[in-house]
Backbone as XML, in Angstrom:
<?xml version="1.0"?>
<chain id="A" units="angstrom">
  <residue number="1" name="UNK">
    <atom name="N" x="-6.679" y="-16.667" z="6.753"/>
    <atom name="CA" x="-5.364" y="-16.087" z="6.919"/>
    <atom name="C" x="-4.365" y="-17.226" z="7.098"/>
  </residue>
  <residue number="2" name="UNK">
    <atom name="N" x="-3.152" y="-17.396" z="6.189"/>
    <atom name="CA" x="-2.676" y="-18.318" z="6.429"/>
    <atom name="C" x="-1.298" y="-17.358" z="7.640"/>
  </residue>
  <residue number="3" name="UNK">
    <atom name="N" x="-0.647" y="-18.501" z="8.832"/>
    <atom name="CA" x="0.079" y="-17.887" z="9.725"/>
    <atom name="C" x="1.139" y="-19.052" z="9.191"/>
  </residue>
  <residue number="4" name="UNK">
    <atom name="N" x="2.150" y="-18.454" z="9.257"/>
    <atom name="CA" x="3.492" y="-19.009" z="9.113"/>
    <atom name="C" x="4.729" y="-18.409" z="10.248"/>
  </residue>
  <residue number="5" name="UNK">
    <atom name="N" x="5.279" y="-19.794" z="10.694"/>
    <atom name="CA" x="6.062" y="-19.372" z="11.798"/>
    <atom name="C" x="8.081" y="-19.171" z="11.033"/>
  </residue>
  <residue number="6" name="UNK">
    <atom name="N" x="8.308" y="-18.522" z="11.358"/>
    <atom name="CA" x="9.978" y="-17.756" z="10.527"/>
    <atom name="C" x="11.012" y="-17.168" z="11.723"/>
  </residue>
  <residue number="7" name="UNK">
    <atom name="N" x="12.348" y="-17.894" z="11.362"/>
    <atom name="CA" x="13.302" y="-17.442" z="12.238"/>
    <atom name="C" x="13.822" y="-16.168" z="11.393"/>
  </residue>
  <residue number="8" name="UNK">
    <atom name="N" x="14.544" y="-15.255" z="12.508"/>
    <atom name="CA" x="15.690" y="-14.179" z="11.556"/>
    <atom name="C" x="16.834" y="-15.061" z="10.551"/>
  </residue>
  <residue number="9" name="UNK">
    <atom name="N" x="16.355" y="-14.299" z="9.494"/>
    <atom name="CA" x="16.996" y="-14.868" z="8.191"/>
    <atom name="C" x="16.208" y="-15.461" z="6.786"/>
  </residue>
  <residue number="10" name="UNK">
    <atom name="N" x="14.848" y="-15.913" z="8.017"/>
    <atom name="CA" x="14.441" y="-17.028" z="7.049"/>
    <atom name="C" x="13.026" y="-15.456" z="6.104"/>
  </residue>
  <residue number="11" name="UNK">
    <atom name="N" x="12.716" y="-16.696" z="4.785"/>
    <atom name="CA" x="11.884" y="-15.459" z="4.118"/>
    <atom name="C" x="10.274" y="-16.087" z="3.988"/>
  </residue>
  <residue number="12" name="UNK">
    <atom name="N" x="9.603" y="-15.546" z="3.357"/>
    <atom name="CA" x="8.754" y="-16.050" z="2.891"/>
    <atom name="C" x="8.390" y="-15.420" z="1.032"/>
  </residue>
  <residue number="13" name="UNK">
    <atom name="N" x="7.927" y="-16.384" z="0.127"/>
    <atom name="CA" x="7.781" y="-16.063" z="-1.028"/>
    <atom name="C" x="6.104" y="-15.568" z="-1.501"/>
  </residue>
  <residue number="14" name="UNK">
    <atom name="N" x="5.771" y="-14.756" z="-2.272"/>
    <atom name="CA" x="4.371" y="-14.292" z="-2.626"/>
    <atom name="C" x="4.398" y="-14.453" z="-3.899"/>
  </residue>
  <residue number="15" name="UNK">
    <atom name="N" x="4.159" y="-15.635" z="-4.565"/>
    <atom name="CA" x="4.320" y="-15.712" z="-5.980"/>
    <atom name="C" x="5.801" y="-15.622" z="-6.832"/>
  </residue>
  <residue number="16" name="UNK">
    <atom name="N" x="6.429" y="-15.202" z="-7.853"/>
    <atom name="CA" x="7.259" y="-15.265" z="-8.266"/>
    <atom name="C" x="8.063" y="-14.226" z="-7.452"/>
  </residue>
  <residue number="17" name="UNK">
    <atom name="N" x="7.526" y="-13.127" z="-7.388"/>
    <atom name="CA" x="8.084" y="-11.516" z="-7.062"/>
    <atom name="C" x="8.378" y="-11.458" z="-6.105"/>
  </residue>
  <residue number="18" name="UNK">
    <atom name="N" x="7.904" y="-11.537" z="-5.227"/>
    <atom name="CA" x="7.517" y="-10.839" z="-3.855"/>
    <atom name="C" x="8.109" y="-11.621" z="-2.875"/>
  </residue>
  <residue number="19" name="UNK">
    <atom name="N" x="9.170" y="-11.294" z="-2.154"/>
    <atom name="CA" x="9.629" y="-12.413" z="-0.691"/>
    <atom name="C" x="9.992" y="-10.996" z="0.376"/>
  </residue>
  <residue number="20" name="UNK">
    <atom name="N" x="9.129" y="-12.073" z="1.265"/>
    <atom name="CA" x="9.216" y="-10.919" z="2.809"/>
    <atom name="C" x="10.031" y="-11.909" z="3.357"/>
  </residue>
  <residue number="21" name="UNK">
    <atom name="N" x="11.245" y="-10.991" z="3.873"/>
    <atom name="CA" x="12.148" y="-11.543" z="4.747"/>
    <atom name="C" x="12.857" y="-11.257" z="6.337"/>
  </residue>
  <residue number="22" name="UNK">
    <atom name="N" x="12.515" y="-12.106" z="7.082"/>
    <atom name="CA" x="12.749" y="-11.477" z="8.990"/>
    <atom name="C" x="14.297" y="-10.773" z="8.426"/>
  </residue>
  <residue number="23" name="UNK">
    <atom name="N" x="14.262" y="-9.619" z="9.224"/>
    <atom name="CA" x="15.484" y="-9.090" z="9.201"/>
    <atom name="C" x="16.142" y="-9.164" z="10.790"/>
  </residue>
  <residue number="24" name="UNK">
    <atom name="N" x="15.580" y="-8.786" z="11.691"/>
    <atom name="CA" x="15.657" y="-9.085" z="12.751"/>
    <atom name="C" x="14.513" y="-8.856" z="13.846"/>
  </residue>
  <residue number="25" name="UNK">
    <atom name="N" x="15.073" y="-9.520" z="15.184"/>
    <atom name="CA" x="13.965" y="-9.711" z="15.964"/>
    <atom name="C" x="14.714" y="-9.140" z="17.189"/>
  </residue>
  <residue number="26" name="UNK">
    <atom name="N" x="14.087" y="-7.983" z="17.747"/>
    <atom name="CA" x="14.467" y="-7.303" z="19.330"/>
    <atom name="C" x="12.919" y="-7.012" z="20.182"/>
  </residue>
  <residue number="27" name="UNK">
    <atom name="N" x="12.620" y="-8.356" z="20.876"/>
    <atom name="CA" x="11.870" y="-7.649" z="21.827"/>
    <atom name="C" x="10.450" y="-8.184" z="20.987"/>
  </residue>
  <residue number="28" name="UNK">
    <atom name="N" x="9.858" y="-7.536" z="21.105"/>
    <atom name="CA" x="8.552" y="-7.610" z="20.896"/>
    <atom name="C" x="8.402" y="-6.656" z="19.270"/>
  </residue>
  <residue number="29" name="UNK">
    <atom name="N" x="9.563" y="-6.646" z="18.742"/>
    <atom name="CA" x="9.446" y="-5.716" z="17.471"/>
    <atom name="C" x="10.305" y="-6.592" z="16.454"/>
  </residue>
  <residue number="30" name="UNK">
    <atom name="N" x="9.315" y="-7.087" z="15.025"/>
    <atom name="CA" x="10.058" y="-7.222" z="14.544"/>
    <atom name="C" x="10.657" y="-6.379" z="12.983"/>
  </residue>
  <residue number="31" name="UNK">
    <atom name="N" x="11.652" y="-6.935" z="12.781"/>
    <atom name="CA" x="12.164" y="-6.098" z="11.631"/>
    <atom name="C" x="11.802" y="-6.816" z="10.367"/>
  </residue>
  <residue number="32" name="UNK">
    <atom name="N" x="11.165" y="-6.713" z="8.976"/>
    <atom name="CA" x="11.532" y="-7.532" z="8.019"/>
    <atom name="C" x="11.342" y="-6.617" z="6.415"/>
  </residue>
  <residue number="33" name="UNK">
    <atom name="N" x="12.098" y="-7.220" z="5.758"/>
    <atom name="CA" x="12.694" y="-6.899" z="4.502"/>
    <atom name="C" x="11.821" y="-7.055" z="3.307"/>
  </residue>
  <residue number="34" name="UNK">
    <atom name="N" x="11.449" y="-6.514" z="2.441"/>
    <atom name="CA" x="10.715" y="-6.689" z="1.352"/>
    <atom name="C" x="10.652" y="-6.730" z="-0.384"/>
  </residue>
  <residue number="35" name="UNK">
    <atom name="N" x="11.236" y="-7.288" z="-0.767"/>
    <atom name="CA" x="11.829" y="-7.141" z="-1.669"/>
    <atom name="C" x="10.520" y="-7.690" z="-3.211"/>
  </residue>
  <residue number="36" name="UNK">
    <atom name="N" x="9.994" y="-6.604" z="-4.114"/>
    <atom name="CA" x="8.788" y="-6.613" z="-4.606"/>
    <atom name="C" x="9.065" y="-5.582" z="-6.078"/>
  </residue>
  <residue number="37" name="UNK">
    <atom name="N" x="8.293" y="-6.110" z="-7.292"/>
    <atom name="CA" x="8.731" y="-4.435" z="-8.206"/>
    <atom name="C" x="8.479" y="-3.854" z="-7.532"/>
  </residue>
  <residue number="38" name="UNK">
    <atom name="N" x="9.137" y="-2.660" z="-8.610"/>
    <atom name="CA" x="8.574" y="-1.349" z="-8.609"/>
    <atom name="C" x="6.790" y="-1.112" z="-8.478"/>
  </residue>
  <residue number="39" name="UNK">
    <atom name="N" x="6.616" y="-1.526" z="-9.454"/>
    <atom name="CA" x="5.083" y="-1.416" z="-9.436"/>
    <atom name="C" x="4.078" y="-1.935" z="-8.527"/>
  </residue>
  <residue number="40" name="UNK">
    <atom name="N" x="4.835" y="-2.341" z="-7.762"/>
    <atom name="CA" x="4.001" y="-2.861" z="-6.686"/>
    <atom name="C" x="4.151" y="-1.985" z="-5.545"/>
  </residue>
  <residue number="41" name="UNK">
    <atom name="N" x="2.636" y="-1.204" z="-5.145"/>
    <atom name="CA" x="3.118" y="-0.548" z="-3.740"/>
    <atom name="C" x="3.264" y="-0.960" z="-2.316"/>
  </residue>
  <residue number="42" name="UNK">
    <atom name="N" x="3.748" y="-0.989" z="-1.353"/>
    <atom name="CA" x="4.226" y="-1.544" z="-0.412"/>
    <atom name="C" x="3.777" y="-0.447" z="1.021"/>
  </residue>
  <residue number="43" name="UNK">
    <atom name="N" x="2.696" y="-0.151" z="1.860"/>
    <atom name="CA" x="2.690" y="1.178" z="2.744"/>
    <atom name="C" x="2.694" y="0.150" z="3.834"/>
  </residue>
  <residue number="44" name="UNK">
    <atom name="N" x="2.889" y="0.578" z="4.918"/>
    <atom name="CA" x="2.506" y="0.238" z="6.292"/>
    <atom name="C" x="0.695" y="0.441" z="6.530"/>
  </residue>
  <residue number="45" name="UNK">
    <atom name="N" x="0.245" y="-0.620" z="7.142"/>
    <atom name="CA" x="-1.434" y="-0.444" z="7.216"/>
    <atom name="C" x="-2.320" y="1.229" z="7.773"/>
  </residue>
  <residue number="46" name="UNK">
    <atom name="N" x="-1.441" y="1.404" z="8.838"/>
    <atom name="CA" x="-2.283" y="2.975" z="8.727"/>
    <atom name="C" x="-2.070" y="3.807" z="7.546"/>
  </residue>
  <residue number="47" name="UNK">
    <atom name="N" x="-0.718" y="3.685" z="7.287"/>
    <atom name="CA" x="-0.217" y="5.188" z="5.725"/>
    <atom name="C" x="-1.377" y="4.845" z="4.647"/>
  </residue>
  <residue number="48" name="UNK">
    <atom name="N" x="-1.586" y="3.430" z="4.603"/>
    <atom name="CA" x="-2.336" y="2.996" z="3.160"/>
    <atom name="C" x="-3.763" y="3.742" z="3.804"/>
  </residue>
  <residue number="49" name="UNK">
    <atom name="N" x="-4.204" y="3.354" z="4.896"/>
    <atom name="CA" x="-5.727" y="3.690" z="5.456"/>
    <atom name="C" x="-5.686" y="5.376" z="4.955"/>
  </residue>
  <residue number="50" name="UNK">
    <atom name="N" x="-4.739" y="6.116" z="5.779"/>
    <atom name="CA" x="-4.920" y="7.478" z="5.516"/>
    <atom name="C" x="-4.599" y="7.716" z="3.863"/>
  </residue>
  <residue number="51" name="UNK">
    <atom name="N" x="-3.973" y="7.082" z="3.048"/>
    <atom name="CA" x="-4.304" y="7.619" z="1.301"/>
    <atom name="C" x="-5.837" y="6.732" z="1.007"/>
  </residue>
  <residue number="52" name="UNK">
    <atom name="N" x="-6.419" y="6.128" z="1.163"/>
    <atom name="CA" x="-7.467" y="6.095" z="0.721"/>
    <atom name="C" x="-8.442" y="6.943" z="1.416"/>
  </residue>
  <residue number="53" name="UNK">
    <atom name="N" x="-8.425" y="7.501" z="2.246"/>
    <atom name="CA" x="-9.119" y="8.784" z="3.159"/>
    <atom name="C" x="-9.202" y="9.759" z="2.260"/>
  </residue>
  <residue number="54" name="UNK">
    <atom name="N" x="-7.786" y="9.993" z="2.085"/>
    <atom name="CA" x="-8.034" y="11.037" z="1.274"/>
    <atom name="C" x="-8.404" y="11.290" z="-0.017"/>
  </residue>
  <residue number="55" name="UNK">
    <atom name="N" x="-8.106" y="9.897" z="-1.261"/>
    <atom name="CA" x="-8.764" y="9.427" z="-2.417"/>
    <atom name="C" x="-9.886" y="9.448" z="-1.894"/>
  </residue>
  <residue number="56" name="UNK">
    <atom name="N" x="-10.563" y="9.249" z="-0.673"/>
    <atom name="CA" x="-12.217" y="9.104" z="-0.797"/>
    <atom name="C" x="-12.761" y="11.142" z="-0.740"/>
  </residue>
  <residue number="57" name="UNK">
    <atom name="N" x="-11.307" y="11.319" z="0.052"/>
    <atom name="CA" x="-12.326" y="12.805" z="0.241"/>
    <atom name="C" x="-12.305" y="13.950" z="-0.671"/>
  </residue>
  <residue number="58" name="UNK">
    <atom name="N" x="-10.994" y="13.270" z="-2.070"/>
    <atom name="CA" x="-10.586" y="13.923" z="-2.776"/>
    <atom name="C" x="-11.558" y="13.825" z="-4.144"/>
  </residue>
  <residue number="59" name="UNK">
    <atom name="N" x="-12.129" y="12.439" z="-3.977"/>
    <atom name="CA" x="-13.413" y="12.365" z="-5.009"/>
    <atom name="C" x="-14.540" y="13.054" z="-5.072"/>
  </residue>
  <residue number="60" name="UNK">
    <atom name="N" x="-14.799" y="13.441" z="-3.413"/>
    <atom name="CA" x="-15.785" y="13.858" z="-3.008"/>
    <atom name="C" x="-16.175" y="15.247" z="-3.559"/>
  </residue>
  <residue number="61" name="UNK">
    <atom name="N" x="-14.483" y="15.792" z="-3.941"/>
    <atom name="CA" x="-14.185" y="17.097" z="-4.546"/>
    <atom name="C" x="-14.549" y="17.353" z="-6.286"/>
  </residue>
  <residue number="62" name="UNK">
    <atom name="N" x="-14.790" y="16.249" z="-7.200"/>
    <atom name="CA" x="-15.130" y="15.904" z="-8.255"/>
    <atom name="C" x="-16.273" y="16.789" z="-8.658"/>
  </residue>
  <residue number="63" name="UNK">
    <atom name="N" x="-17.174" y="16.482" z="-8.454"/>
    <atom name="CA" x="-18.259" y="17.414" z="-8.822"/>
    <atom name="C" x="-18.620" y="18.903" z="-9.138"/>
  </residue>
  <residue number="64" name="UNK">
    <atom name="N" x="-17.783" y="19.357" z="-7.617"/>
    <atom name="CA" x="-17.553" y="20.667" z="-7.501"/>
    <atom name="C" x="-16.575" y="21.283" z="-9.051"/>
  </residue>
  <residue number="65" name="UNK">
    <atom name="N" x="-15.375" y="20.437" z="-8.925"/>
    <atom name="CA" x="-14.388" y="20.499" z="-9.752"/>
    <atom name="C" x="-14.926" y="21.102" z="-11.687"/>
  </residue>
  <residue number="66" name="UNK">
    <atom name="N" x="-15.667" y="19.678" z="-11.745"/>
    <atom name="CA" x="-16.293" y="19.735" z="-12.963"/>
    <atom name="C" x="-17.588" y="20.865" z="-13.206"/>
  </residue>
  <residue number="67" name="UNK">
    <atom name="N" x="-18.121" y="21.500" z="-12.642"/>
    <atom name="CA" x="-18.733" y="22.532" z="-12.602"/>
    <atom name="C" x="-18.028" y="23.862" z="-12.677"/>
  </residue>
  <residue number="68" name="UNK">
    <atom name="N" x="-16.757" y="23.890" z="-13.072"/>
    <atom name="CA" x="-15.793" y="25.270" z="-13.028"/>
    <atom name="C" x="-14.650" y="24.761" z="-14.556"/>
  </residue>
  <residue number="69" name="UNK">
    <atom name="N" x="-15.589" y="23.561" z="-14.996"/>
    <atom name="CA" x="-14.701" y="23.466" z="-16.389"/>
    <atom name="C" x="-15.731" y="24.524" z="-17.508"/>
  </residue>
  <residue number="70" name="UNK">
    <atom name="N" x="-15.038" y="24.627" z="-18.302"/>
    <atom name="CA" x="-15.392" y="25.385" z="-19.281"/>
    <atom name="C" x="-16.717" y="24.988" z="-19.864"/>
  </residue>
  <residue number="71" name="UNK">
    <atom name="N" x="-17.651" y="25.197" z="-20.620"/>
    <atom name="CA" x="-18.427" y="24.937" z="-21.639"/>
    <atom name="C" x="-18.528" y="25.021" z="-22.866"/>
  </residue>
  <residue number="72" name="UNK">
    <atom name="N" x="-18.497" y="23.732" z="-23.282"/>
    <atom name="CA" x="-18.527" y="23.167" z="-24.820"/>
    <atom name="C" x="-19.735" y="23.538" z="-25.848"/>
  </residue>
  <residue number="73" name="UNK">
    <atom name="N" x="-19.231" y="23.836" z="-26.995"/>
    <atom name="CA" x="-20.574" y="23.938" z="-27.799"/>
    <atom name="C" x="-21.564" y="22.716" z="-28.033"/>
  </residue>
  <residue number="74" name="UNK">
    <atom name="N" x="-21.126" y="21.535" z="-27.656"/>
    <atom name="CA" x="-21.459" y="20.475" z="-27.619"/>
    <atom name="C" x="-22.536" y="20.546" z="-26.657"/>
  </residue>
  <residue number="75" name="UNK">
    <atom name="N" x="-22.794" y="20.826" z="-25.529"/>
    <atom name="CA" x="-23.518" y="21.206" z="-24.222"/>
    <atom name="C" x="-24.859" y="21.952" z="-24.773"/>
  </residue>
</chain>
């Protein structure tokens, strides 16, 4: 893990795209800015944890799924 130390204002760069920047600092909370494409998704660490929860529990649903598709003469 690389740690890098940053005042409010200052940014940091992730390749061409991507710069995270302190927006501000109150307390023990800080604020910072993100500026990244579109195509790039951006969640806070629990939101991302809970969509792959549910991609895992939504796969889980697959099987079931495909057993209520139609049948092919191919079959």
């Amino acid at each position: 893990m690389l740690v890098l130390t940053r005042k409010k204002g200052e940014a940091i760069k992730i390749g061409d795209d991507i710069e995270i920047k302190i927006v501000s600092i109150q307390g023990d909370q800080i604020k910072i800015g993100i500026n990244a494409p579109k195509s790039i998704e951006i969640h806070r660490q629990e939101i991302y944890q809970e969509i792959q929860l549910e991609n895992k529990d939504a796969a889980k649903e697959i099987p079931n799924l495909l057993g209520l598709l139609p049948k092919t003469n191919n079959e």
